[in-house]
PLY file of the C-alpha trace (Angstrom):
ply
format ascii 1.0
element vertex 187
property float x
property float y
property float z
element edge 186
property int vertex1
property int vertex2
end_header
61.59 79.75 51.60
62.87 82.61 49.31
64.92 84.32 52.62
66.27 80.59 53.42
67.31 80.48 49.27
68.70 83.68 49.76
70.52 83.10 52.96
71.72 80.02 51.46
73.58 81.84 48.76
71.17 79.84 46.17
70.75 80.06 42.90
67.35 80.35 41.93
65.92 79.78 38.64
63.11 83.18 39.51
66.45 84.90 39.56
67.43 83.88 36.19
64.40 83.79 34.25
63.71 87.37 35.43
67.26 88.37 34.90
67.23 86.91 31.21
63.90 88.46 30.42
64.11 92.32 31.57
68.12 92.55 31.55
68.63 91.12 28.42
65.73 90.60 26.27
63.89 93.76 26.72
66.87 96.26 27.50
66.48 98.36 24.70
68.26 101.99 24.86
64.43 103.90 24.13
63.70 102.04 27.07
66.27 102.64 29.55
65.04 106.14 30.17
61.62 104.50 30.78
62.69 102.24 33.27
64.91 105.21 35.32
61.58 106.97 35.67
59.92 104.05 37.31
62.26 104.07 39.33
62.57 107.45 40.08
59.14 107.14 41.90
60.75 105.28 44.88
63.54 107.17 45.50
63.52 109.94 48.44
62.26 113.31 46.87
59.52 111.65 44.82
58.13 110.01 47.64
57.95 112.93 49.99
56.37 114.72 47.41
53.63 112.14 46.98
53.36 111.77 50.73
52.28 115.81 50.46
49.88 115.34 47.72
48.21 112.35 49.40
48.60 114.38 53.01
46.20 117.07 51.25
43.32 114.27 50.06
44.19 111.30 52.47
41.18 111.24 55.21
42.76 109.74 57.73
43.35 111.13 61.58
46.78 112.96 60.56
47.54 112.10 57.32
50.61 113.28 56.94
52.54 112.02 60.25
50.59 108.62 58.87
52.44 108.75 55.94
55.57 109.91 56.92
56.00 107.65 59.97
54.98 104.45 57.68
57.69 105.44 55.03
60.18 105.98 57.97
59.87 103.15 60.02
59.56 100.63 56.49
62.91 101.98 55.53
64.14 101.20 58.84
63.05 97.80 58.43
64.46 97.50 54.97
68.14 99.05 56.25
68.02 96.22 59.32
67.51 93.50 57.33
70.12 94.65 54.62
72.40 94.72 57.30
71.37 91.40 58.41
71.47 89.60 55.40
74.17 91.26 53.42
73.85 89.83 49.88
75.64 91.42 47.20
73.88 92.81 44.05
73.96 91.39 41.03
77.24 90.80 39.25
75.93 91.95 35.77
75.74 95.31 33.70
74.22 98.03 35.96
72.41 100.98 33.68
73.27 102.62 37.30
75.22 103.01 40.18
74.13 101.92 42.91
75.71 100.75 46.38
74.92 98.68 49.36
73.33 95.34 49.84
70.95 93.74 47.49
68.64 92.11 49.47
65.69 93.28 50.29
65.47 96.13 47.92
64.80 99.34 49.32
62.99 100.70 46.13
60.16 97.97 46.27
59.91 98.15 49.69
59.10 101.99 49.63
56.82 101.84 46.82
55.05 98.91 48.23
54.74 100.71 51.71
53.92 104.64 50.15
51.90 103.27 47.17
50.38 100.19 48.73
49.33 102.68 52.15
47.72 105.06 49.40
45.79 101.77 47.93
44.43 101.00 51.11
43.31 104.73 52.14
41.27 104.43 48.10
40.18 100.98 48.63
38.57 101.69 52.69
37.41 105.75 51.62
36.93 106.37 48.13
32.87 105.75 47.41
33.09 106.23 43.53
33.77 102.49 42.47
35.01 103.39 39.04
37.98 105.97 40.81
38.71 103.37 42.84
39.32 100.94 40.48
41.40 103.10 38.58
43.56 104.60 41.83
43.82 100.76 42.76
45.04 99.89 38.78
47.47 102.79 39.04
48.99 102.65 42.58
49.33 98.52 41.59
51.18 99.13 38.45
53.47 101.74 39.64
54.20 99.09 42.55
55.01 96.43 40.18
57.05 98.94 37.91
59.15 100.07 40.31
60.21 96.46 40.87
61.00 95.36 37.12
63.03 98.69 36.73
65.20 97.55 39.77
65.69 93.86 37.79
65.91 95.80 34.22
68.55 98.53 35.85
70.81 95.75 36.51
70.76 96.47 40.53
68.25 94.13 42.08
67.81 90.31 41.92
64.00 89.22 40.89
63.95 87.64 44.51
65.24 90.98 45.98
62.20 92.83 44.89
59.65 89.53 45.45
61.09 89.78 49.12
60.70 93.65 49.10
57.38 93.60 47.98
56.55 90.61 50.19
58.12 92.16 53.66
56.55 95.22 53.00
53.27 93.92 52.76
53.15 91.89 56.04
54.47 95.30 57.05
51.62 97.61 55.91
48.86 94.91 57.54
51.00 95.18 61.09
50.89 98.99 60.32
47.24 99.68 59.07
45.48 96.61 61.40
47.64 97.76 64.81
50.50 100.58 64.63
48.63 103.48 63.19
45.21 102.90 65.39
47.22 102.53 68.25
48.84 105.97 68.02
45.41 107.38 66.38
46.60 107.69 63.32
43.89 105.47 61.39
40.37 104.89 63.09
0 1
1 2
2 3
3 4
4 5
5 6
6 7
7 8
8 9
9 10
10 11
11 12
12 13
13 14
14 15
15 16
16 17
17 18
18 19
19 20
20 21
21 22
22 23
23 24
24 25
25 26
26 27
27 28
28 29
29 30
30 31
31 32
32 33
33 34
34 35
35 36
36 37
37 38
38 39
39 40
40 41
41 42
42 43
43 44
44 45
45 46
46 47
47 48
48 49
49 50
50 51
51 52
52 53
53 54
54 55
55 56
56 57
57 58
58 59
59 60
60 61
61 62
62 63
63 64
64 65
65 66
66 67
67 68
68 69
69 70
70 71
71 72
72 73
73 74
74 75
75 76
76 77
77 78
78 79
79 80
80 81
81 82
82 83
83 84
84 85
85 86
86 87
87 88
88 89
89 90
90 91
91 92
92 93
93 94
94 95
95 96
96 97
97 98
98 99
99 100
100 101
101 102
102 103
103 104
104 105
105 106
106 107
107 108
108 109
109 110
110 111
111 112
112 113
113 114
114 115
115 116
116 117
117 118
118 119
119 120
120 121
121 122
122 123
123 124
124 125
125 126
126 127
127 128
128 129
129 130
130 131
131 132
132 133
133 134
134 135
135 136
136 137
137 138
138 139
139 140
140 141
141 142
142 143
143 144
144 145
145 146
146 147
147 148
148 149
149 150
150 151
151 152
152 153
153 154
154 155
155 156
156 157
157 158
158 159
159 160
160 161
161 162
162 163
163 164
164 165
165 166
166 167
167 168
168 169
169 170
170 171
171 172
172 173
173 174
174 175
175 176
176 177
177 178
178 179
179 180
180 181
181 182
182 183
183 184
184 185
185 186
C-alpha cells in the first residue's frame, strides 16, 4: 500500500505529519549538527568502518565478506528500485545537498541492513542478556535515528524511510534465513 501511494504520486498524510513535526517544529540550529551526525552513520566510510569493528567480534563463518556482501547487494537493491520508481525528493528546505531519487532512501536502507545484521548476530550469539539488551536498544535507536535525520535534513519523505526500513527488513530475513547459509556465510 505505501509503494502503490507512492507510485501513485499520493499525498499522504504520514508524509505531512512527519514533515511538520521534524522539519519544522523541532528544526532548531543546536540541533542541526545533531541530526548530520545521525546521519553520518549511514553514509559510506562510517559503515565500512563499523563493518571492520563488527568483522573483529562478529562470530559468524566469515564475518567480514558477511557483512560486506549484505551492505553491497542491499545497496544494489536500494539503487534498482530508485531507478524504478523515480520519485523526486522533497520540495522543501534541505539542511543538505543531496541528489538522486527519493524513494526508497538509501540511508535507512543501509542502516537497517548494517545495523539491523549486527542486531541479529547480538540477539542469536551474545549469552549476557543485559549486553544484549543494550546492543539491541542501541543498534534500534541508531536505526530509527538515521531515518528522522533523513525527514529532519529536509531530503527524505517519512514514507521514503518507512519503505527503506521496511524493504530492508524483508531483505535481511531473505539474507540471514537463505543467502548467507547458502554460501556458508551464517550456520
Amino acid at each position: 500500500m505505501l509503494l502503490e501511494n507512492v507510485l501513485d504520486k499520493e499525498s499522504m498524510k504520514l508524509d505531512a505529519a512527519a514533515w511538520w513535526l521534524f522539519g519544522e517544529q523541532l528544526r532548531q540550529p543546536w540541533l542541526t549538527p545533531i541530526m548530520e551526525s545521525f546521519s553520518a552513520l549511514a553514509t559510506p566510510v562510517t559503515l565500512l568502518v563499523v563493518l571492520g569493528i563488527a568483522a573483529a567480534f562478529t562470530p559468524v563463518n566469515r564475518p567480514g565478506w558477511c557483512n560486506v556482501l549484505n551492505l553491497g547487494l542491499v545497496v544494489l537493491l536500494n539503487q534498482a528500485m530508485k531507478f524504478a520508481i523515480q520519485r523526486p525528493r522533497p520540495d522543501v528546505l534541505r539542511l543538505v545537498d543531496v541528489s538522486g531519487f527519493s524513494f526508497p532512501s538509501g540511508h535507512s536502507m543501509a542502516a537497517m541492513a548494517v545495523f539491523g545484521l549486527l542486531a541479529w548476530c547480538v540477539w542469536r550469539y551474545e549469552r549476557n542478556p543485559r549486553r544484549r539488551i543494550a546492543l539491541m536498544c542501541l543498534f534500534a535507536l541508531v536505526i530509527v535515528m538515521v531515518g528522522i535525520s533523513r525527514i529532519y535534513l529536509g531530503v527524505h519523505y517519512a514514507s521514503d524511510v518507512l519503505g527503506g526500513f521496511c524493504v530492508s527488513t524483508i531483505w535481511l530475513v531473505l539474507y540471514t534465513k537463505v543467502i548467507a547459509p547458502a554460501l556458508g556465510l551464517i550456520e
